[in-house]
C-alpha positions as CSV (number, residue, x, y, z in Angstrom):
1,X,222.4,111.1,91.6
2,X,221.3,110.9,88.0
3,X,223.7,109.0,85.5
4,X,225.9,112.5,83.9
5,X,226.6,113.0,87.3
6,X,229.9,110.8,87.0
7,X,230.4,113.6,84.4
8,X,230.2,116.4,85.9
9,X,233.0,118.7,87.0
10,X,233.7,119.0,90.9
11,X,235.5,121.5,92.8
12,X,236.4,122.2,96.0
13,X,236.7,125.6,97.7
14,X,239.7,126.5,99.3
15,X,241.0,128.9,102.2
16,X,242.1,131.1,99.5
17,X,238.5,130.7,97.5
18,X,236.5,131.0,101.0
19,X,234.6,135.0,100.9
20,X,234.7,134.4,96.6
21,X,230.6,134.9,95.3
22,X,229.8,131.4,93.4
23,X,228.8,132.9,89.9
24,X,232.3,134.7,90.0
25,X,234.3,131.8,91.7
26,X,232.8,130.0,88.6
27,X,233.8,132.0,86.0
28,X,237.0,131.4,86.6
29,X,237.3,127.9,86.8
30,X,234.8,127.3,83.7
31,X,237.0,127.9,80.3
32,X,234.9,129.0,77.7
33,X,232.0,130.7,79.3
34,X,231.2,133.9,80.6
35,X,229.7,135.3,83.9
36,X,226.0,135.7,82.4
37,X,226.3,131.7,81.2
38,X,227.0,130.6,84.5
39,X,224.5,132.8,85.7
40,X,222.0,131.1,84.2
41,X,223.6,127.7,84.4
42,X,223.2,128.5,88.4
43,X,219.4,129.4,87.8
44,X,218.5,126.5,85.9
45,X,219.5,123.9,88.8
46,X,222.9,123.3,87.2
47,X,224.9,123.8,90.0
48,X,224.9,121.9,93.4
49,X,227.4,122.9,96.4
50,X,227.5,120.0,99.4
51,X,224.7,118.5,97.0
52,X,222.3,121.3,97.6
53,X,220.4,123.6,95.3
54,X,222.3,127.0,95.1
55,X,221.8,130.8,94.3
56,X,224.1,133.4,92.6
57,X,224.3,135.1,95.0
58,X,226.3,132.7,97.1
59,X,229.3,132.8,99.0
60,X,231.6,129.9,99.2
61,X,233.4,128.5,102.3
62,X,236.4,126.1,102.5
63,X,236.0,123.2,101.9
64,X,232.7,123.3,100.2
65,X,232.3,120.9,97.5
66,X,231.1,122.2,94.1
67,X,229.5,120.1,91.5
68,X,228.8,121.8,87.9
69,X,226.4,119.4,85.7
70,X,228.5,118.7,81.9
71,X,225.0,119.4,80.1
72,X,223.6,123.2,80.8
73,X,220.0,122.3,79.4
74,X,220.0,118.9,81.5
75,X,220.3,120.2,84.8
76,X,220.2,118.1,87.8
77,X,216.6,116.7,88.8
78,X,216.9,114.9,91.6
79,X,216.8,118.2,94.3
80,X,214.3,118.1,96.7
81,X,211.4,119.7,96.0
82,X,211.8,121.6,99.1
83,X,215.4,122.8,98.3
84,X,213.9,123.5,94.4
85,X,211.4,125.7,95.6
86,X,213.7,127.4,97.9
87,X,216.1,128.3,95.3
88,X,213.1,129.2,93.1
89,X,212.1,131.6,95.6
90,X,216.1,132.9,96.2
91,X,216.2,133.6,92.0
92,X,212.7,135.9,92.2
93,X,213.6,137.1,95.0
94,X,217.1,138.7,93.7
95,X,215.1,140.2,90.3
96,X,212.6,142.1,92.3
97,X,215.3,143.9,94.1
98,X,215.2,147.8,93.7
99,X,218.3,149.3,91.9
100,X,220.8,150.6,94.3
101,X,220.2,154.2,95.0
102,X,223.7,156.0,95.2
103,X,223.9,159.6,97.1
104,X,227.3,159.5,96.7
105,X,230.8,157.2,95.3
106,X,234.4,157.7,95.6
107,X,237.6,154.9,95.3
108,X,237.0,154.7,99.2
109,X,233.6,154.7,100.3
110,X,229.7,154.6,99.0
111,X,226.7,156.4,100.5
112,X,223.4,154.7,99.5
113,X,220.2,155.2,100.4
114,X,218.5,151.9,101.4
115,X,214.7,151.4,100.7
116,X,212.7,150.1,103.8
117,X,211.8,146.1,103.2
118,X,215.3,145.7,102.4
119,X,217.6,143.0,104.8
120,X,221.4,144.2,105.2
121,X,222.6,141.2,104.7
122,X,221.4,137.1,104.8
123,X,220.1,135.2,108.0
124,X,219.2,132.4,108.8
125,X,215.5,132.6,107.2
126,X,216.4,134.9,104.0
127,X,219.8,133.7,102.2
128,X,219.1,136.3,99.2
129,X,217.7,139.2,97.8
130,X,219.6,141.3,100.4
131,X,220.7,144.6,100.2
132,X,223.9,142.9,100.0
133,X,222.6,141.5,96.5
134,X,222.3,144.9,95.3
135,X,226.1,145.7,96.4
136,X,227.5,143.1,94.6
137,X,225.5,143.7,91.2
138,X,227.0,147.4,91.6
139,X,230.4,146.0,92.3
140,X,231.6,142.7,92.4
141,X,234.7,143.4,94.2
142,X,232.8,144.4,97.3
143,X,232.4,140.6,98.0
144,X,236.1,140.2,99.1
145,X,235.9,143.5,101.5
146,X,235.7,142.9,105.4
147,X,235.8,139.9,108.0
148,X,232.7,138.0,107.5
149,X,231.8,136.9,104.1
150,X,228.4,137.2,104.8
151,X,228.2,140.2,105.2
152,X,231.0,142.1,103.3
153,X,231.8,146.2,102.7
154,X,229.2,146.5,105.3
155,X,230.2,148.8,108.5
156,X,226.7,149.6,109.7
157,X,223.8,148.2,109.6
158,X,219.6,149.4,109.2
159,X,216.6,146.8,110.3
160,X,214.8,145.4,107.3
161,X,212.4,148.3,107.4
162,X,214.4,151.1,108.1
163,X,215.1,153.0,105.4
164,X,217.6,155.6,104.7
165,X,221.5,156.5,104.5
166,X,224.2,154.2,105.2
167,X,227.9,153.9,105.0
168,X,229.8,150.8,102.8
169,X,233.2,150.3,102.6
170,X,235.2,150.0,99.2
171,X,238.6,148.9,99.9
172,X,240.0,146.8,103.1
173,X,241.6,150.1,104.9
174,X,238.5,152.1,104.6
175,X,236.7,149.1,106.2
176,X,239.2,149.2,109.1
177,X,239.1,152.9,109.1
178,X,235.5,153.2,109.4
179,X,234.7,150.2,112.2
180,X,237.7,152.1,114.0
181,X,235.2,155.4,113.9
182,X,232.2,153.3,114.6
183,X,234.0,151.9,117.8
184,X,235.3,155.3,119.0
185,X,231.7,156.9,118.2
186,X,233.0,159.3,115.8
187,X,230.5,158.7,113.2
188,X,227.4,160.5,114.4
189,X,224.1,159.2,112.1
190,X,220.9,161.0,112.8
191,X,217.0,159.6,112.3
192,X,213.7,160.8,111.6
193,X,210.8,159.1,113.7
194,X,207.3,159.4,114.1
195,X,206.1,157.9,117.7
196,X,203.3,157.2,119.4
197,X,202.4,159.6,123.1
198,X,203.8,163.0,124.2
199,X,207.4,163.3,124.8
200,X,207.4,164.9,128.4
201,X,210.4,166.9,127.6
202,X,211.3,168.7,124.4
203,X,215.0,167.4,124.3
204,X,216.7,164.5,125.9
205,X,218.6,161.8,126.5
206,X,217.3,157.8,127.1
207,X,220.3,155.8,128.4
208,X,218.1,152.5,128.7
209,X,220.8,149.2,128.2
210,X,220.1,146.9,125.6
211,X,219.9,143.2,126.1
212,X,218.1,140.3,124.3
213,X,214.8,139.7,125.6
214,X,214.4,136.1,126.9
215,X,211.2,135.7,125.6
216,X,210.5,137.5,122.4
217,X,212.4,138.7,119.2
218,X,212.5,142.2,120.8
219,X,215.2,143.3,122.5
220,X,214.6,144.5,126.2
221,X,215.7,147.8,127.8
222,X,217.2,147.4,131.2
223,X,218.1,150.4,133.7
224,X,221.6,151.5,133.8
225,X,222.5,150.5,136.8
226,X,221.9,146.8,135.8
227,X,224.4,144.5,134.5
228,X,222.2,142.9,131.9
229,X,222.7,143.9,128.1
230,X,224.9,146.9,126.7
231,X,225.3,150.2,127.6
232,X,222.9,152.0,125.0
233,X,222.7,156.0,124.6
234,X,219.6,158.1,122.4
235,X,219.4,161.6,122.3
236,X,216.6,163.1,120.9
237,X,214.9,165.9,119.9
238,X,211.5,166.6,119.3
239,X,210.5,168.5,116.4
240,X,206.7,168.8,116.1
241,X,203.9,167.2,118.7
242,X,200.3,166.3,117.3
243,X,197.7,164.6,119.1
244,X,198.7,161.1,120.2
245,X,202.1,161.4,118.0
246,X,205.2,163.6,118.0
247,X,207.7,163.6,115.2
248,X,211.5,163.5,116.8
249,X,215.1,163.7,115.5
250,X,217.1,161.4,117.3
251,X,221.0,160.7,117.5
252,X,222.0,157.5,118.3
253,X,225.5,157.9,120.3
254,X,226.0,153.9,120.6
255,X,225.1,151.1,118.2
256,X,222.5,148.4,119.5
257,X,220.4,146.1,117.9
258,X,217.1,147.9,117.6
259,X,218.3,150.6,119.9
260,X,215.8,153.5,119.0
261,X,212.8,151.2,118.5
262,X,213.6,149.8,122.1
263,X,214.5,153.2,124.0
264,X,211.2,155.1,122.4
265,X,208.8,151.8,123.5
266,X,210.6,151.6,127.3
267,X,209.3,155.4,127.3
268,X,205.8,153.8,126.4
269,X,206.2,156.0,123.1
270,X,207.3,153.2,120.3
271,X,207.6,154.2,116.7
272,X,204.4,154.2,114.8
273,X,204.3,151.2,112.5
274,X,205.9,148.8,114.4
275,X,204.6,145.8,114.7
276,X,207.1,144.1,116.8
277,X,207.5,147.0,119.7
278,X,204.0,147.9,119.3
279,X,202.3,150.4,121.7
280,X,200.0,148.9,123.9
281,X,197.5,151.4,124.8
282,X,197.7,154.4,122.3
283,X,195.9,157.0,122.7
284,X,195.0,157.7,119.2
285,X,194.3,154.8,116.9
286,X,197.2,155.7,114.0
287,X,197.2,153.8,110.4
288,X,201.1,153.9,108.9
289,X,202.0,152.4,105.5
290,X,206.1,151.6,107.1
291,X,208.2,152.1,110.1
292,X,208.1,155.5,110.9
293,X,211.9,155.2,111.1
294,X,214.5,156.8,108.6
295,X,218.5,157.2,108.9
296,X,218.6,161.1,107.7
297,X,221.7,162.4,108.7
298,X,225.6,160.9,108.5
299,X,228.4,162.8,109.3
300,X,232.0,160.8,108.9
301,X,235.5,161.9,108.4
302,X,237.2,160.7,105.0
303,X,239.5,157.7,105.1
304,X,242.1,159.2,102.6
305,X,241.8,163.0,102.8
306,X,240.5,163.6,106.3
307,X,237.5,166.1,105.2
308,X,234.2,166.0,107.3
309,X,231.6,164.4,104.6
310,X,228.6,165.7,105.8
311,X,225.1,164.2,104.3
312,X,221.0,165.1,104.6
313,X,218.0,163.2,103.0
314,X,214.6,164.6,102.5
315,X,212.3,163.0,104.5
316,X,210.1,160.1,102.9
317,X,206.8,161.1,101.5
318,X,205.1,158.4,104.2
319,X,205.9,161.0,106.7
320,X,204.3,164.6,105.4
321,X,201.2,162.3,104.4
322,X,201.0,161.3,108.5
323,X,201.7,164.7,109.1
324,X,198.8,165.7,107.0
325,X,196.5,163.0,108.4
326,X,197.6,163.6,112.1
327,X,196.9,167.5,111.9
């Protein structure tokens, strides 16, 4: 380490300090400077945890080890160039998030809309600029809500490029309260789709189970009868057919990982725009500019005053302009 390091101020996170976002964490053990200072003091390199570069958006686990460089303009120099541009990329990546687009807030519960392009929450691969990000510049006390730190407020969950409506929890007992729903299927959540091929039937129900595919990303739909994956349940609904295409509504009674995406390609109809469960052999050669996948409809019982909360979103532009092109 460079020679001010001996200077610098350490800290360790505790069991009580574990879930707490760095920048926040921070401000309270720095006297004399305010959340936006430490903000930037993060930015700049200033701030190592485990003696790796950092982000903001951070959260902290026991026992991590916290070192805060004495001299804001001479931050520490000697991070791997690797780590640097890593963290570089982390700091753009948070300013070019969208503002959060609220449909509805109470003292219990938000309903947001999510953009497609938009992670829930960090992996393995993408550490910020998550819609969690978003949360917690709406709401700092969101951080400290649920069981994984990782991912907290957040009872539900849409794939990166899925947009549409989605459920947060606000306080501890409305997390509870809505997993509890979740779990007993008494949150019913509705999408719009565009796929590829002619749905045989004009309603019905694909009961496909879900498992991880051994050799892909994609996850694989096996009969029900096997024993492999999770029981998975889709009913759907078709709304208008076109050539090559049909536009469905489709209600997802159980929660799997890509569970609509995987029941509409085991049909040998995937979701236009897809490029991870794309079709093999279409019919019609179709040009998207997104998934043709968007969480429309959620229906949930309050946590506090047990009224039915009932919500609709317009359809995104993407799919009248298919419509248009596919007619």
């Amino acid at each position: 380490m460079i020679s001010y390091m001996e200077k610098a101020q350490t800290f360790t996170a505790t069991l009580e300090d574990a879930g707490k976002r760095l920048d926040m964490y921070l401000t309270e053990q720095l006297a004399n400077i305010t959340r936006s200072q430490v903000k930037k003091l993060i930015k700049s390199g200033g701030v190592l945890i485990n003696q790796k570069s950092v982000s903001v958006h951070q959260f902290l686990k026991e026992g991590d080890q916290i070192v805060v460089a004495q001299d804001a303009t001479r931050p520490f120099t000697d991070i791997p160039g690797e780590e640097k541009q890593v963290a570089n990329q982390e700091v753009a990546s948070t300013k070019q998030l969208p503002p959060l687009h609220i449909i509805e807030e109470t003292e219990t519960f938000l309903v947001i809309d999510k953009p497609a392009g938009i992670l829930v929450h960090p992996d393995t691969k993408n550490t910020s600029g998550t819609l969690i990000d978003m949360l917690i510049n709406h709401d700092p006390s969101l951080g400290k809500i649920g069981e994984d730190p990782m991912r907290p407020a957040i009872v539900h969950r849409l794939d990166k490029d899925v947009s549409g409506l989605m459920l947060v929890a606000k306080t501890q007992d409305a997390y509870d309260y809505f997993k509890h729903l979740f779990k007993e299927k008494r949150i019913k959540k509705t999408y719009l789709a565009f796929v590829y091929g002619e749905l045989p039937q004009q309603e019905g129900d694909i009961r496909f189970r879900i498992a991880r595919s051994n050799t892909s990303p994609r996850m694989a739909a096996r009969p029900q009868q096997e024993d492999a994956g999770r029981a998975a349940w889709t009913h759907y609904r078709v709304i208008e057919r076109f050539r090559g295409a049909t536009l469905v509504e489709a209600e997802i009674i159980s929660g799997r990982t890509h569970q609509i995406r995987a029941h509409f390609f085991a049909l040998n109809c995937p979701i236009i725009g897809d490029v991870l469960y794309q079709a093999k052999h279409p019919t019609r050669t179709i040009t998207a500019p997104r998934l043709m996948l968007q969480s429309v409809g959620l229906e949930f019982t309050d946590p506090v005053t047990d009224d039915e909360h009932t919500y609709v979103l317009a359809p995104d532009p993407s799919f009248e302009t298919l419509k248009n092109e596919l007619s």
